[in-house]
Phi, psi and omega in degrees: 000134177271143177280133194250123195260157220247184188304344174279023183236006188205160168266221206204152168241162198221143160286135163309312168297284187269354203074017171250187197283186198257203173282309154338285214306314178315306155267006173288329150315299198280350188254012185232220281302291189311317179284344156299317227272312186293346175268030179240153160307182201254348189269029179236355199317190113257133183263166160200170200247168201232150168229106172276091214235111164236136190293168185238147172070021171323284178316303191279001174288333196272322190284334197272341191235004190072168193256026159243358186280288195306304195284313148347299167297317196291294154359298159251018145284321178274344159267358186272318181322282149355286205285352153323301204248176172292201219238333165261012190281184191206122184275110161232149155283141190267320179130142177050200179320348215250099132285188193223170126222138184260087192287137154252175156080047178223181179266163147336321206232007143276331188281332164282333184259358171281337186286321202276330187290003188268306162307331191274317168301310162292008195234348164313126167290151203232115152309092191250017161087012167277188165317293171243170168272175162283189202181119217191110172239177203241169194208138203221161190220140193225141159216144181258163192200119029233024166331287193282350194164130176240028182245162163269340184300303198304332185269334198279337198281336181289305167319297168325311158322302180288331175270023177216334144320283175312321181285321168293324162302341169134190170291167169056045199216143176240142176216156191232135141344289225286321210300316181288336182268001178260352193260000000 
């Protein structure tokens, strides 16, 4: 069995805004995931996944409501992530609406059932201290490895692929690579 090292095994650059980690810290994660993975036999793999997540209708949430308004929401889209996953998974912001997450050790049908509790949770409305609240949902694209890509290029361009996939299906919508190249 290969040892898979896990985000605690390096140190991290962090987004300033919300505290998690950044687009560094991520791929330098995806790039220790992937060199465990090219040194192992393949029947020793584990898989694990990449989550590509844009908040949807984001811009117009900043115009309509300002960008300490925005920031504030991103903040707290980032703790709903966050109380989403396990305990080795790992949330970073990519910069602007768009995070990552790196799940390990999962299935097809965890990474769909980590997708859907993620929409359903970001899609709750946020008291932000106005009259009503908000209301702001996210829409995710996903890829597995070492299915979808064994590279840190390949799984984020594959993911990026499902997310914009997924976007063309409407808001709130998860869509996986593999899933789009079987049909």
């Amino acid at each position: 069995m290969i040892e898979i090292k896990g985000f605690n095994d390096f140190p991290i650059s962090q987004d300033e805004l919300t505290g998690l980690a950044d687009r560094a810290a991520l791929e330098e994660h995806l790039d220790s995931l992937c060199g465990s993975y090219a040194q192992s036999d393949f029947d020793d793999r584990l898989q694990f996944a990449i989550l590509c997540i844009d908040l949807d209708g984001f811009r117009n949430f900043n115009d309509q409501y300002g960008r300490a308004e925005g920031d504030t929401l991103l903040k707290l889209v980032a703790d709903r992530l966050q109380s989403c996953l396990r305990k080795n998974d790992v949330v970073y912001r990519m910069g602007g609406d768009e995070f990552a997450i790196v799940l390990l050790q999962v299935t097809p049908n965890e990474v769909a059932s980590v997708a859907d509790r993620i929409i359903g949770s970001v899609s709750q409305p946020y008291d932000l201290g106005g009259a009503q609240p908000v209301a702001i949902s996210v829409t995710i694209g996903a890829a597995l490895a070492p299915r979808d890509g064994d590279t840190p290029e390949s799984l984020l361009w594959c993911g990026d692929a499902a997310l914009y996939i997924a976007k063309k299906a409407g808001k709130g919508v998860y869509r996986r690579y593999s899933e789009r190249r079987s049909s």
